[in-house]
C-alpha positions, 0 to 999 in steps of 0.5 A: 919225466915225473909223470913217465917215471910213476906210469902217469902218462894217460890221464893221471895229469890236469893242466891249470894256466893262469894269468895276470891281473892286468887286463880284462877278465875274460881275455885273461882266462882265455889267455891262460887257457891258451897257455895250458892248450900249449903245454898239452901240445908238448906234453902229447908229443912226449906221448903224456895224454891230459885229462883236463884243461883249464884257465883260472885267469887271474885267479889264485896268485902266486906274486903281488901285480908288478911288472916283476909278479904278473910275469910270475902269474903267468904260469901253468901248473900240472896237477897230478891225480 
């Protein structure tokens, strides 16, 4: 709704996903790739064209490793230019 409403809907957004700590490192970043591939599917059916995609992995936190943070860590974020 926000990128509709500035008339940010080509090209203004890059999608970032994030993982947890848990495993190994490359699945990580694969898997948070994936996650953000996910998000550009929705947001193109809602006509939001995305300039970039990436997978940080278990890069940049927002929550400690529990059970309770790595499900926190799992996220995607849209950065808006």
């Amino acid at each position: 709704d926000y990128l509709k409403r500035t008339n940010k809907t080509m090209d203004s957004a890059v999608l970032v996903g994030f993982g947890d700590a848990k495993g190994d490192t490359a699945r990580t970043e694969l898997l948070s790739k994936l996650r953000a591939m996910a998000v550009r599917r929705e947001l193109s059916r809602g006509g939001i064209l995305v300039r970039d995609i990436n997978g940080l992995g278990d890069q940049l936190p927002v929550a400690s490793n529990s059970e309770a943070g790595r499900i926190k860590n799992r996220r995607v974020e849209v950065w808006v230019y």
